[in-house]
N, C-alpha and C positions, 0 to 999 in steps of 0.2 A: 664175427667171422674168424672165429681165431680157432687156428690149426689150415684157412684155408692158404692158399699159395696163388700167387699170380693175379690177385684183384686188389685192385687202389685201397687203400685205408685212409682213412683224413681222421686227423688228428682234429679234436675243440680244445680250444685256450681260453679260457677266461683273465681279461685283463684286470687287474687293480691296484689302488693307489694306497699309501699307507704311511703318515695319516691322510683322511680324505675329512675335509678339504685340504688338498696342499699347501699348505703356508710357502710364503715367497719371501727371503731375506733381502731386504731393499738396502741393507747395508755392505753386502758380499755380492748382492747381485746374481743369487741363486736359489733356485726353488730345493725345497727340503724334502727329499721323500725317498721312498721304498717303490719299485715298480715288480707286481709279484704278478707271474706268470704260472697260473695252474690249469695242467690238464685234466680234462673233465669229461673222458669220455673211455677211458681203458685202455687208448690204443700210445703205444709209448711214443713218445717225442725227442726230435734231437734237432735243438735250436740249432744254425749255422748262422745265423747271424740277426741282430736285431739294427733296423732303422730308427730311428726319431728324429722329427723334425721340427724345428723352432717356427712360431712365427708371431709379429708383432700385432700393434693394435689394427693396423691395415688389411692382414690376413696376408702382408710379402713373406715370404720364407726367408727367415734370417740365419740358421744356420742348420747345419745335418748331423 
């Protein structure tokens, strides 16, 4: 669609981890990784903000 004006464009992202599997440091009490966000689909993107969310062996949300 490009050059047209006035019709919705959606952006694709593909998520990933790096390294995968993410190693977890039991001694700092954090996971160790890269979280790479690439577009994959021509149409440019402009993140305003990203969520994460924590949660335990129960599936309760422990933090945001």
């Amino acid at each position: 669609m490009s050059g047209c004006s006035g019709l919705p464009k959606t952006a694709k992202i593909n998520i990933s981890f790096n390294p995968n599997p993410v190693p977890y440091d039991s001694e700092n009490e954090q996971w160790l990784l890269n979280l790479i966000l690439s577009e994959n689909n021509g149409v440019g993107v402009t993140l305003i903000s990203l969520r994460i969310d924590s949660y335990d062996q129960a599936e309760e949300l422990v933090g945001t």
